[in-house]
C-alpha positions as CSV (number, residue, x, y, z in Angstrom):
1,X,-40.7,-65.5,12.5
2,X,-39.6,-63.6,15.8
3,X,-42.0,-61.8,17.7
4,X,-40.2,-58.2,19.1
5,X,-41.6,-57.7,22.4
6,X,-43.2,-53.8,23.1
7,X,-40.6,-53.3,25.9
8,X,-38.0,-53.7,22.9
9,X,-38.6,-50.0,21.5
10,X,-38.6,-48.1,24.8
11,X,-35.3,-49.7,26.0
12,X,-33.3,-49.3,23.0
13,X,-34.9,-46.5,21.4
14,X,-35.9,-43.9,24.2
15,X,-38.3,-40.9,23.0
16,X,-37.1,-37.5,23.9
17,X,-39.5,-35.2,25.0
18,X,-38.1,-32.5,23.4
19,X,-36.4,-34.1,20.3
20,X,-38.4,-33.4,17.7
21,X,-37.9,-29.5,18.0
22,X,-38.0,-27.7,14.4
23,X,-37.1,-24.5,13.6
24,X,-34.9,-21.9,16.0
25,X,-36.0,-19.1,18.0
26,X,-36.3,-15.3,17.3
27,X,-33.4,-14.7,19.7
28,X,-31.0,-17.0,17.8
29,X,-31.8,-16.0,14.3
30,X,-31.5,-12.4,15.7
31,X,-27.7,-13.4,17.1
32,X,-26.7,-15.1,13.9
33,X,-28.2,-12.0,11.7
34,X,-26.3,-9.3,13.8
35,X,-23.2,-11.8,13.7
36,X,-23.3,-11.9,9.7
37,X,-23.8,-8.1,9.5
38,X,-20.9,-7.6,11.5
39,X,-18.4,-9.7,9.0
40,X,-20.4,-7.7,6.6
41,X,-19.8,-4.5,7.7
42,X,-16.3,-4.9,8.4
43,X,-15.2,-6.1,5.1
44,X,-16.9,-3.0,3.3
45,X,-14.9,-0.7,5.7
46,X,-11.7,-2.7,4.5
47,X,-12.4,-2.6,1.0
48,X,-11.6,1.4,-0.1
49,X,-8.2,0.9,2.4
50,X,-7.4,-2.1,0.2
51,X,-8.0,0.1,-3.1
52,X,-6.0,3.5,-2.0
53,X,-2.9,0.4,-1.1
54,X,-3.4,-0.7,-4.3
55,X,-3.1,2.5,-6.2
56,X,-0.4,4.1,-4.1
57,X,1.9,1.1,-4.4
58,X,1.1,1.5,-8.5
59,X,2.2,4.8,-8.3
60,X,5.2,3.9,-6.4
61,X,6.4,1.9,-8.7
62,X,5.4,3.6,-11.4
63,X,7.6,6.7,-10.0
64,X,10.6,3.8,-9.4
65,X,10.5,3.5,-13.3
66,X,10.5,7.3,-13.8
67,X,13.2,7.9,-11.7
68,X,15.5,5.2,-12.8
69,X,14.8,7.1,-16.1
70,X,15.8,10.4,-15.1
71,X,19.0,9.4,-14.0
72,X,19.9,7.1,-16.8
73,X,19.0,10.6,-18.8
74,X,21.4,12.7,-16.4
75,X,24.0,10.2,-16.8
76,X,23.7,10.2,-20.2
77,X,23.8,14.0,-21.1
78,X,26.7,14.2,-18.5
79,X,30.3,15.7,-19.4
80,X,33.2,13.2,-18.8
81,X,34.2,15.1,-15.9
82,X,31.0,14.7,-13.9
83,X,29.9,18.4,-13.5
84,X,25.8,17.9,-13.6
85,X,26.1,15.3,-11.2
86,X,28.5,17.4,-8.8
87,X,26.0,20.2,-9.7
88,X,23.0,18.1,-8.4
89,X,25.2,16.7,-5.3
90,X,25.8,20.6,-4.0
91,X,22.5,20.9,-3.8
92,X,21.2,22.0,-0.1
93,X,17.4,22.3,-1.4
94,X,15.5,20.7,-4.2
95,X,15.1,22.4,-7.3
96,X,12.0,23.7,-8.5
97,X,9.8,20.1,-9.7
98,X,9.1,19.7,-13.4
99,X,6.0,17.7,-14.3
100,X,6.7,14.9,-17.1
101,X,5.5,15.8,-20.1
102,X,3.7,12.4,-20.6
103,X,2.7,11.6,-17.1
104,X,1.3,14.6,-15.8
105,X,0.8,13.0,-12.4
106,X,4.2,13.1,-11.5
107,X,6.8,15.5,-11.1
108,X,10.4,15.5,-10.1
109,X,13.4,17.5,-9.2
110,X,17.1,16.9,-8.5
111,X,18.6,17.6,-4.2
112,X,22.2,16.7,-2.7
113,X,20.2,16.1,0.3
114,X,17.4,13.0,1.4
115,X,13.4,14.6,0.8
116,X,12.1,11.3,2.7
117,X,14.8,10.6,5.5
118,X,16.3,14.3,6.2
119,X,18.1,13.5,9.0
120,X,22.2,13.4,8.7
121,X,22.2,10.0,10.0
122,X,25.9,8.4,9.7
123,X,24.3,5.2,10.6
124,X,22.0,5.3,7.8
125,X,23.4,5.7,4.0
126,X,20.4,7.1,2.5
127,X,20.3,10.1,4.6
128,X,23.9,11.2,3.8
129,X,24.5,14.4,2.2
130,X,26.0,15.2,-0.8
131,X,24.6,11.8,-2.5
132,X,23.1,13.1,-6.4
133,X,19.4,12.0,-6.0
134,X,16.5,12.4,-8.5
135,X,12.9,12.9,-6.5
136,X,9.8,12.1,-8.0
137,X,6.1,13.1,-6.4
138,X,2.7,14.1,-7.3
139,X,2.6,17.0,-9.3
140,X,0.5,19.9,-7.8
141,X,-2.3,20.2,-10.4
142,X,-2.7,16.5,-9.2
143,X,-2.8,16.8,-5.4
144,X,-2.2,20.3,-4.5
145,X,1.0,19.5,-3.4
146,X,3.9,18.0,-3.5
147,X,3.9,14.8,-2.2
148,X,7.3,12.6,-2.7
149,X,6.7,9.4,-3.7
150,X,10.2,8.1,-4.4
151,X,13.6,9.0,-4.0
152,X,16.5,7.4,-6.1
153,X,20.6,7.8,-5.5
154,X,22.7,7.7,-8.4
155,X,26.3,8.5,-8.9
156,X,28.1,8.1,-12.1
């Protein structure tokens, strides 16, 4: 058997002086704790923004439904000739809004003229006048106003 000399161990395996630390120091657990809290913090802010997105776009799409609806309604109960729609198409301001009987949420109403872009824009087809559109919003005993959620052209 080979004898290991005692030099052996200190020239291949040095000893730190400070290598066998344990633990970490009030400082850096303070740092890592405030770090943590941080990410914490910030993702509860997040949270109810998340929610109220979630909801509105529900609603949004809910009133899409609604309003595709209507208008299939309107073009059904239509004359040949097209007069309720030419009715609604004249129309300089909305008419008074109507809460669904099964959604009480929502209301609607019929304009000639663009509740969301009201702007004559040539440039930009959903602000034209004298385009039939159905509106739907919140009803007022919902929000205390009238808040317009969607808007949907139809023609004939």
């Amino acid at each position: 058997m080979r004898k290991i000399s005692p030099t052996f161990f200190a020239v291949h395996f040095p000893v730190k002086m400070f290598a066998w630390r344990r633990g970490y120091s009030l400082i850096e657990v303070l740092v890592s704790v405030a770090i943590l809290l941080a990410g914490i913090i910030s993702i509860v802010n997040f949270f109810p923004l998340g929610l109220k997105a979630q909801y509105r776009a529900g609603d949004i799409s809910h009133a899409a439904l609604l309003a595709q609806m209507k208008a299939e309604e309107i073009r059904r109960d239509c004359d040949r000739a097209g007069r309720m729609i030419a009715t609604i198409r004249d129309l300089h301001s909305p008419t008074e809004p109507i809460t669904f009987p099964n959604e009480p949420r929502f209301a609607y109403c019929f304009c000639g003229i663009s509740l969301l872009n009201p702007h004559n824009d040539p440039s930009d087809p959903r602000s034209a006048f004298g385009v039939a559109r159905v509106i739907i919003m919140y009803s007022k005993e919902y929000r205390g106003r009238n808040e317009v959620l969607y808007e949907l052209r139809f023609d004939q």
